[in-house]
C-alpha positions in Angstrom: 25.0 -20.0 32.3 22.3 -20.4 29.5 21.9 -21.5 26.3 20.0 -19.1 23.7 19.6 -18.7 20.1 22.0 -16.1 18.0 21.6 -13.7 15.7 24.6 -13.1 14.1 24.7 -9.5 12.0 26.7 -6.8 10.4 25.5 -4.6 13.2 25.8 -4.0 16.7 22.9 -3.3 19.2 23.3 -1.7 22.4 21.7 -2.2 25.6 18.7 0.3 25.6 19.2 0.6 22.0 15.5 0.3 19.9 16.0 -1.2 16.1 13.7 -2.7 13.1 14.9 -5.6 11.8 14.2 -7.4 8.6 13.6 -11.4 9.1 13.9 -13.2 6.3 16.1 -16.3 6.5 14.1 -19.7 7.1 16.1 -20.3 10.6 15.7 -16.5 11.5 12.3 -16.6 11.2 12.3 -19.9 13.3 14.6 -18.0 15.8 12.5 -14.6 16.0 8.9 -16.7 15.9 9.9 -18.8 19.1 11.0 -15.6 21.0 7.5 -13.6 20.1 5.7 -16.8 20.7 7.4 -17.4 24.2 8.4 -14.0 24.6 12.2 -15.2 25.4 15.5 -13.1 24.3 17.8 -14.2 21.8 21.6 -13.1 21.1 22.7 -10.0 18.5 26.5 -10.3 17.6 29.0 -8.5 15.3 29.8 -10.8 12.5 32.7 -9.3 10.5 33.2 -11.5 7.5 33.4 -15.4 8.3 34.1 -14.9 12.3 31.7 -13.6 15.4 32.4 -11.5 18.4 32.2 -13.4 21.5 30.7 -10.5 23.5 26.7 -9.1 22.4 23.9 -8.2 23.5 20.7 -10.3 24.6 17.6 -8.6 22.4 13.7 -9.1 22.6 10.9 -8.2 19.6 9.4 -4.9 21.5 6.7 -4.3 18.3 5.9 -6.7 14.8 5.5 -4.6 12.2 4.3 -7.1 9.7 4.0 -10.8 9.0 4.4 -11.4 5.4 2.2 -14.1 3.9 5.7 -16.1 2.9 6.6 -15.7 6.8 9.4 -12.9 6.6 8.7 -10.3 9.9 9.7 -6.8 10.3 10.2 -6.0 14.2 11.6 -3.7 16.2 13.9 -5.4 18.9 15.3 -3.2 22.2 18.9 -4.2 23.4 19.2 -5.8 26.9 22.2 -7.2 29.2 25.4 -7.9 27.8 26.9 -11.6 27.5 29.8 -13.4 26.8 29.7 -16.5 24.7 31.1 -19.3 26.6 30.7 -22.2 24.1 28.7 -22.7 21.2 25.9 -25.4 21.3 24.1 -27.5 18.2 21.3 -28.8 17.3 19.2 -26.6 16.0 18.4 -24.1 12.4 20.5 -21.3 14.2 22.9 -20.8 15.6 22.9 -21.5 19.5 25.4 -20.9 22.4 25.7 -21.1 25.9 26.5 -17.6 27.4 27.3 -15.6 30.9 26.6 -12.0 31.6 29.1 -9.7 31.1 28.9 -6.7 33.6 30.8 -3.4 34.2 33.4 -3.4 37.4 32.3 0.2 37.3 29.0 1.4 36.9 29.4 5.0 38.6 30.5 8.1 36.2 30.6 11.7 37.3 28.1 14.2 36.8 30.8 16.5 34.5 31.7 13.3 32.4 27.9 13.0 31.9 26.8 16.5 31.3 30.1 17.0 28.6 28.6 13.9 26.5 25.3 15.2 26.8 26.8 18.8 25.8 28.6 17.2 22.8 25.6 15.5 21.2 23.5 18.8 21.7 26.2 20.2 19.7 25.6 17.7 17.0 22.1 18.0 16.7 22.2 21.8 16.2 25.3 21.5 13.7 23.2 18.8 11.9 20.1 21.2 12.0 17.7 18.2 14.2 15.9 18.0 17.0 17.9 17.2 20.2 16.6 14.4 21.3 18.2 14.0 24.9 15.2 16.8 25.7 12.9 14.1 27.4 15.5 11.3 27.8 15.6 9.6 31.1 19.5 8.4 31.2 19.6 5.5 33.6 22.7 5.8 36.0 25.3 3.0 33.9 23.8 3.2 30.8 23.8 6.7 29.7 26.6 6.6 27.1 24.8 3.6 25.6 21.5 5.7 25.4 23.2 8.9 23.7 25.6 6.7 21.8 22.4 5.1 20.4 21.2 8.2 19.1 23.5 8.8 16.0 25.1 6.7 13.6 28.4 4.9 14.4 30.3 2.3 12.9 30.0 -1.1 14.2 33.2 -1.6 14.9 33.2 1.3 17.4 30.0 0.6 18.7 31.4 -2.9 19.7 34.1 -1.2 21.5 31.9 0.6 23.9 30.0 -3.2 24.1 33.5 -4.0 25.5 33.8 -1.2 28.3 33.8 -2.5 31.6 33.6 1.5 32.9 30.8 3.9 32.3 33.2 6.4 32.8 34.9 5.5 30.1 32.2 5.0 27.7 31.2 8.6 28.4 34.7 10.1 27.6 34.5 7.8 24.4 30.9 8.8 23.4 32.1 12.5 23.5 34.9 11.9 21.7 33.1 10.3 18.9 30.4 13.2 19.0 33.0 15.7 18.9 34.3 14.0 15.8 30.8 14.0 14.4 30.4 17.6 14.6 33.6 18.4 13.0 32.3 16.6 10.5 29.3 17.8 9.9 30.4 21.2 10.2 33.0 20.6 7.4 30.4 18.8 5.0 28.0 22.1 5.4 31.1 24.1 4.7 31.5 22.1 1.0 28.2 22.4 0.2 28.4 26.4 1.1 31.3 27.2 -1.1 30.4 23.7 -3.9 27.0 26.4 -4.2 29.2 29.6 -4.3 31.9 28.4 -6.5 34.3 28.1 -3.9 37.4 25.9 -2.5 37.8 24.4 0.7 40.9 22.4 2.3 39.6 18.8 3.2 40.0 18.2 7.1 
């Protein structure tokens, strides 16, 4: 067990997820300053209104993009382990906690599971009209959902679900199902704006 600083936020950061952040708030700043100064991790959680998640993800500044002269940084910060708050600590600006690891009971995922959620964001990206960007990826065996889930936009609350898997497996089939959703989607919105352009109706999904 250890005690770190948290950084509570509307947002949700996966492990081997890459993300700027803007630092603003006096205690942040203190927060994020140690860490780059000591080159420590500190603690991203969901906060939903006046409550926090329990579960999140242990993050360290990767890049600074800019020290403002009244303090405020812009970083880039990767995602690391997971961890479980056990209590929460004081004295300090931030918040503090003392936190375990939180780690699958299943790490292993089949090939087909794997290649399906790789399949379905490929099908994104083309229905989107981008780059696919699982090209040069290296997925690391237990964190490959995280990696492609980290490639699109989802809602926090669903990224904090697949925080909560204890199965790769799982994930994957979850990833793909969200990705599937995407591209029906997408597809649909490109259908409006075809037939907004041509004068036409359409039948919302």
């Amino acid at each position: 067990m250890e005690e770190i600083g948290l950084f509570p936020l509307n947002m949700v950061l996966l492990p081997a997820e890459h993300v700027p952040l803007h630092i603003f708030e006096s205690r942040y700043k203190e927060l994020i300053g140690e860490c780059i100064d000591d080159d420590a991790s500190f603690g991203v959680v969901l906060a939903d209104g006046d409550s926090m998640r329990s579960l999140g993800t242990r993050a360290r500044v990767t890049e600074v993009l800019d020290r403002l002269p009244d303090g405020r940084l812009n970083v880039i910060v990767s995602g690391g382990e997971r961890f479980r708050i056990v209590e929460m600590t004081a004295g300090r600006s931030f918040l503090t906690a003392r936190v375990e690891s939180f780690e699958d009971r299943d790490t292993a995922a089949s090939n087909e599971k794997l290649e399906g959620c790789v399949n379905a964001y490929r099908r994104v990206a083309a229905a989107a009209g981008v780059d696919d960007d699982t090209t040069d990826l290296e997925l690391e065996p237990g964190l490959a959902a995280f990696e492609i889930a980290a490639l699109i936009d989802l809602e926090p609350e669903s990224k904090q679900d697949l925080l909560e898997m204890t199965a790769e497996s799982e994930r994957l089939v979850r990833v793909t199902e969200l990705l599937d959703g995407a591209v029906a989607s997408v597809e649909w919105q490109r259908d409006v704006q075809r037939l907004a352009t041509g004068n036409g109706h359409v039948q919302t999904p």
